[in-house]
C-alpha positions in Angstrom: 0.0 0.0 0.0 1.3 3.6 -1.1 0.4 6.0 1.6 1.8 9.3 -0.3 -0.3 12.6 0.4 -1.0 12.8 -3.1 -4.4 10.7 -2.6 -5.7 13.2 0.1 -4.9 15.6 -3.0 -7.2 14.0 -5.2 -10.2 13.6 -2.8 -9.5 17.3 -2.3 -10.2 18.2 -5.9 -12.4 16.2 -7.1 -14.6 16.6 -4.3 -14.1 20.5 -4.5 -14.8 20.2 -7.9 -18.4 18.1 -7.2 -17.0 15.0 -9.1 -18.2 11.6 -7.7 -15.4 8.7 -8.1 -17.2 7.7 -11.8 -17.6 10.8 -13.3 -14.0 11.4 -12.7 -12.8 8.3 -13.8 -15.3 9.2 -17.4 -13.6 12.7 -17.9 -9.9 11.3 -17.7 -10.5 7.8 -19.3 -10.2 5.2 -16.4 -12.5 3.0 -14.0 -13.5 3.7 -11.5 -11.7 1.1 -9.2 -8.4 3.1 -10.5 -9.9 6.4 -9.0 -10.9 4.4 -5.9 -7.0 2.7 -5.7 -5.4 6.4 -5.9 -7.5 7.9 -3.5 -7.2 4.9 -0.8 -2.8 4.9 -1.7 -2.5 1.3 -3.2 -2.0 2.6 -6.1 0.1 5.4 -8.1 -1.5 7.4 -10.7 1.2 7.5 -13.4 2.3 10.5 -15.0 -0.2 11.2 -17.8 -3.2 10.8 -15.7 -1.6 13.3 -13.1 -1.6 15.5 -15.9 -5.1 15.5 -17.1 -6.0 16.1 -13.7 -4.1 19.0 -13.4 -6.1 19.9 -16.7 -9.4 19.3 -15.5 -8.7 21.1 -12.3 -6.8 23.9 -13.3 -4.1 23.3 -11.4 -0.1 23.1 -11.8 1.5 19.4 -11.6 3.5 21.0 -8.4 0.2 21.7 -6.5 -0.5 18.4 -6.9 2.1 16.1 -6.1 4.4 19.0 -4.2 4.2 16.9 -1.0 5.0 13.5 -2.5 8.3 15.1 -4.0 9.4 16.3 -0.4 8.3 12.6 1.2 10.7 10.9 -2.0 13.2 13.3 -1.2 13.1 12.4 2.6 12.8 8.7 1.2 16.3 9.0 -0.6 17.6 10.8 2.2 16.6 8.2 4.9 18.2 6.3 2.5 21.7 7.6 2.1 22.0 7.8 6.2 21.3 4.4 6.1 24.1 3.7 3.9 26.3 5.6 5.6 25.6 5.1 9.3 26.2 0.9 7.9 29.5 2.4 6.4 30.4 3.9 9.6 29.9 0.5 11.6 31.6 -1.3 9.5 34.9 1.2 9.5 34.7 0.9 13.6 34.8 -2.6 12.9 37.7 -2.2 10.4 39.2 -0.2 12.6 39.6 -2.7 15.6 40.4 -5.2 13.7 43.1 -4.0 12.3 44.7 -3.2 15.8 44.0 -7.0 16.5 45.4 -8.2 13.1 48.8 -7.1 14.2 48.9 -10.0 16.2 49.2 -12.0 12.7 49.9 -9.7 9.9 52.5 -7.9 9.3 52.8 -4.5 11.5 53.1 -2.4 8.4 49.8 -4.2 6.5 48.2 -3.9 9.6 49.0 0.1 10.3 47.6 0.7 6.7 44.5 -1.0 6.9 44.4 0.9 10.5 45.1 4.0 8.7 42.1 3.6 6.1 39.2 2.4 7.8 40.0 5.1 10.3 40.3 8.4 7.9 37.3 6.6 5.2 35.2 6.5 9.0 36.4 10.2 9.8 35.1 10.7 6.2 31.8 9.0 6.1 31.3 10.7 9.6 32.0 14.3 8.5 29.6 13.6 5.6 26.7 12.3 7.5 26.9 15.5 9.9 26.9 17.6 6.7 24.1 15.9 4.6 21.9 15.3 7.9 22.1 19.4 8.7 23.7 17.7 12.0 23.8 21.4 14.0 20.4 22.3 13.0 18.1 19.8 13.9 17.4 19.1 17.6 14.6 16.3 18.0 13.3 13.9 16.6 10.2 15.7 16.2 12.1 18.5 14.8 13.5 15.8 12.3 10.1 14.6 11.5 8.9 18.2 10.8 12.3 18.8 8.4 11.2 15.4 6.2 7.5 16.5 5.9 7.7 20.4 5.6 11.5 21.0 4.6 11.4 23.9 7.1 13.7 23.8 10.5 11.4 25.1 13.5 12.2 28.3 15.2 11.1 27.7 18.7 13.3 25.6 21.1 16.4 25.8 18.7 20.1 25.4 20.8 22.3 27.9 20.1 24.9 26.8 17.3 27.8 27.2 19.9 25.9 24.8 22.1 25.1 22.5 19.4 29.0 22.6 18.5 30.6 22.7 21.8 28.1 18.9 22.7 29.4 17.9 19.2 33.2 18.5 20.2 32.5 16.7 23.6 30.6 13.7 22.3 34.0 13.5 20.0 36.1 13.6 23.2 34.4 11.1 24.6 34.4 8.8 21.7 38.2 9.4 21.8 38.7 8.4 25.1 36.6 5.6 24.6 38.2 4.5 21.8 41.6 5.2 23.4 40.3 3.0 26.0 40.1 0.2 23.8 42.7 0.3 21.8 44.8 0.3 25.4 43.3 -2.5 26.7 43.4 -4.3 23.3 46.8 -3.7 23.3 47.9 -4.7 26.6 45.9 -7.8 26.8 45.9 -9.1 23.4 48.8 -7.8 21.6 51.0 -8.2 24.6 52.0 -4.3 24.7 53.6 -3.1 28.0 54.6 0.8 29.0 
């Protein structure tokens, strides 16, 4: 089932318009099980009957579907951090196991591999903050309202400073975490001593 806002669109209309479900589906050519399957979201109209409804109802394409273009766009987007918060993971992953592969490879493979999940992890991080507007959104309501209306809300915003000086401490943290662990992986698995 497609649940896209485009079919509260078309109830809108044609019911603005005085149209019942069958003399809609006469004027643009289709049954009226096909009007009944937009308007309910199982089904998508396709592109040229989206444009003879914009004909019949005198309205532009964008007035139309304008909401179902912001919910794809926050459908790719969703996507992407997906991808990338997987990619991440995996180079934390990397990362640690490369510190424990010097154990049986080769200190210099071991450094590179070390080297390059860490700076590609640094890299899909830096990108994530960037493509996720990570200092202006503040809750997850806040990141619900960016995906439906594309606008950031005003009220209850953190200063930027804030949002950069938790950003810089959640990043100390994670180093001393991660200092931590490379310490203790070092001492007790790779036999390091000070």
């Amino acid at each position: 089932m497609i649940m896209m806002y485009v079919t509260k669109q078309l109830i809108h209309f044609r019911k603005m318009n005085h149209y019942t479900q069958d003399e809609l589906a006469k004027k643009i050519l289709v049954s009226r099980q096909t009007i009944s399957h937009w308007e309910t979201g199982k089904t998508y109209p396709d592109i040229q009957s989206l444009l003879l409804l914009c004909d019949l109802y005198n309205i532009s394409l964008d007035q139309l579907i304008h909401d179902d273009v912001r919910v794809f766009k926050a459908q790719s987007m969703l996507g992407k951090t997906r991808w990338l918060i997987a990619g991440i993971v995996l180079c934390i992953l990397l990362t640690y196991f490369s510190l424990i592969s010097m154990k049986w490879f080769p200190l210099l493979l071991s450094v590179m591999a070390l080297s390059i999940s860490t700076t590609l992890g640094v890299v899909l991080i830096i990108i994530l903050m960037t493509q996720t507007n990570f200092l202006q959104i503040n809750t997850y309501q806040e990141i619900l309202k960016y995906i439906k209306t594309g606008e950031i809300s005003s009220k209850s915003k953190m200063s930027v400073q804030h949002k950069i000086i938790l950003a810089i401490l959640g990043g100390f943290i994670g180093i001393a975490i991660g200092l931590t662990l490379t310490i203790l992986i070092g001492i007790y698995w790779l036999g390091w001593s000070f």
